[in-house]
C-alpha positions in Angstrom: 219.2 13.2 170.8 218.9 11.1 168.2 221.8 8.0 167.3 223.5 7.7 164.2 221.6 4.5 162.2 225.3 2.6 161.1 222.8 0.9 158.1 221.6 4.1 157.0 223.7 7.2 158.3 220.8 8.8 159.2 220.1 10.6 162.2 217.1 7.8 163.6 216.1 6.3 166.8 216.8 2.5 166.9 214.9 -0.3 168.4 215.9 -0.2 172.0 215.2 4.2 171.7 211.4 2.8 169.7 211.0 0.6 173.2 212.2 3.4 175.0 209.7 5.9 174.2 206.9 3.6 173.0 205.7 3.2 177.1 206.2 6.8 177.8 204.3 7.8 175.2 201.4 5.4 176.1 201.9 6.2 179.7 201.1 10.4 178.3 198.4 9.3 176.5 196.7 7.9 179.2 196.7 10.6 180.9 195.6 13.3 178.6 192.8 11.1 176.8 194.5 11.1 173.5 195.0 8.8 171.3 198.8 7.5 170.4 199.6 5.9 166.7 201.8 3.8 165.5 203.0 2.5 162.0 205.0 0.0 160.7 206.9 -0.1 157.4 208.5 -2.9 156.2 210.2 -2.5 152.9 208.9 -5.2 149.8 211.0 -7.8 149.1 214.0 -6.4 149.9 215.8 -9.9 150.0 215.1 -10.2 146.4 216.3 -6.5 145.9 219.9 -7.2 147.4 220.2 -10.2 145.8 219.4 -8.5 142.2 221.2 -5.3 142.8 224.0 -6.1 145.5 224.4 -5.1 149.7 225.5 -1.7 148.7 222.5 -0.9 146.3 220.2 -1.9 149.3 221.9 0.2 151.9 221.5 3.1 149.6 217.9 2.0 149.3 217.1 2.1 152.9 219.0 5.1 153.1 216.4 6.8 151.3 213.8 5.3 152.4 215.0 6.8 156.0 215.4 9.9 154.6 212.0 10.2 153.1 210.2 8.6 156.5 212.4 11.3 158.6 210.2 14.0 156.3 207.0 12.5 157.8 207.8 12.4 161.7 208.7 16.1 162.2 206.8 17.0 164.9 208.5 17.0 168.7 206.8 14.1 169.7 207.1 11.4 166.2 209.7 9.0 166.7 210.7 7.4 163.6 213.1 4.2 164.0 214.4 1.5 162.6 212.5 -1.1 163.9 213.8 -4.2 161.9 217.0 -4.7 159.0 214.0 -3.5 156.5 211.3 -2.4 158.9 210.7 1.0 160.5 208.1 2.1 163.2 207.1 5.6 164.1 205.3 6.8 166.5 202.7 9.6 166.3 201.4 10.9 169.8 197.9 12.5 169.7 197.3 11.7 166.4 193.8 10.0 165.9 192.8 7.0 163.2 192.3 8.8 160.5 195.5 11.0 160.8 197.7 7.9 160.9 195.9 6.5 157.7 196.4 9.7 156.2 200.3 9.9 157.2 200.8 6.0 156.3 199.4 6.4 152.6 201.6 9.7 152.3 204.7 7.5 153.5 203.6 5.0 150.6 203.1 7.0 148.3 206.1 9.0 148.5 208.5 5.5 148.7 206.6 4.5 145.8 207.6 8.0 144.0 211.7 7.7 145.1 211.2 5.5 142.2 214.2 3.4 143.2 214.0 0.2 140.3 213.0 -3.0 141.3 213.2 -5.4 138.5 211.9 -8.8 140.8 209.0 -7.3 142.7 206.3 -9.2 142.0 204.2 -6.2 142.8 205.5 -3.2 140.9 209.0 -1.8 138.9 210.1 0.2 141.7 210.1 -0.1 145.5 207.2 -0.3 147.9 206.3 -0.7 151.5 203.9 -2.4 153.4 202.1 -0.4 156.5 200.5 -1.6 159.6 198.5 1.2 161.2 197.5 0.9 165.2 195.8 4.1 167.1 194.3 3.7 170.6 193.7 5.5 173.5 195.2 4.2 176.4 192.8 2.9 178.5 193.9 2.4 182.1 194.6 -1.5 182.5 196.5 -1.5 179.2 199.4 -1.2 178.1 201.9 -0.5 175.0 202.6 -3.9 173.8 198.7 -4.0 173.0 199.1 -1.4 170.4 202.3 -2.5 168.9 201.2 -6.4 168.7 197.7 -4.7 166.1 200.4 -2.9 164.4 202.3 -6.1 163.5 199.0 -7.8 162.8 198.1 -5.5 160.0 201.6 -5.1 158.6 201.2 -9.0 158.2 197.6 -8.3 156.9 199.2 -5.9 154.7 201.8 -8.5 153.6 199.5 -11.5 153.1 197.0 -9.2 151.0 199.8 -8.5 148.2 201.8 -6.0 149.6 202.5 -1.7 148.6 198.9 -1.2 151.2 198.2 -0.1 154.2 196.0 -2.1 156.8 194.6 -0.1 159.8 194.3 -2.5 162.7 190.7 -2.0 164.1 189.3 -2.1 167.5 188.7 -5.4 167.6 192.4 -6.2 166.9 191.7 -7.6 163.2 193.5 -5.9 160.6 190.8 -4.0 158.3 191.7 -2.9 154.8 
């Protein structure tokens, strides 16, 4: 059962529920073979959005941003959660590579089309996100923090190459666009 977000009001797992279930899910995947994803959103400049438009204009816009990432992670097994004040991670068991790329330019695309006005993003009018994709399978001397520490690297990647992307981490643990 899912928590009450206080930010948002949405029903979403928070960090401590993401660490919760991150290991369990890695710990499954290891032993059916399948692969385990995970993405990382982390809303654009969103200190110069609260700023512009004010604390209760930026709730409101995480609030649908939640919304629209709770859409995405339907099935039994997705976890979405916030993850940071403007970050979110989900997790997608047995979902391979190109599933999560797929799922992370639909989340994209679809914050980009909540059209929510963003007067000083110095990338576009509106609202965008940055995503950091990560799929392994589990191998059996590894572990979870493996696959969330590529997802951070290529939500940085994803950052430091100008923002509203989405870098796939790949198996060497380099971000690749």
């Amino acid at each position: 059962m899912m928590q009450m977000d206080s930010l948002t009001g949405i029903a979403i797992a928070d960090r401590c529920k993401f660490d919760e279930v991150l290991p369990v899910e890695w710990q499954r995947a290891k032993r059916s073979g399948r692969p385990v994803s995970l993405v990382l959103v982390a809303v654009d400049s969103f200190n110069s959005f609260s700023v512009e438009y004010g604390s209760a204009a930026g709730d409101e816009c995480l609030r649908r941003i939640a919304q629209k990432l709770c859409t995405v992670g339907k099935r039994a097994g997705d976890l979405v959660a916030r993850f940071g004040e403007t970050e979110f991670g989900l997790i997608f068991p047995e979902i391979n590579q190109m599933g999560a790329i797929s799922l992370a330019e639909s989340i994209r695309a679809a914050i980009a089309q909540l059209d929510i006005p963003h007067a000083h993003s110095t990338v576009a009018p509106h609202v965008t996100v940055s995503l950091g994709v990560a799929t392994r399978v589990p191998e059996i001397d590894t572990n979870p923090n493996e696959l969330l520490r590529l997802a951070e690297h290529a939500l940085s990647q994803a950052k430091r190459e100008g923002r509203d992307r989405v870098v796939l981490a790949d198996h060497l643990g380099q971000a690749a666009a």
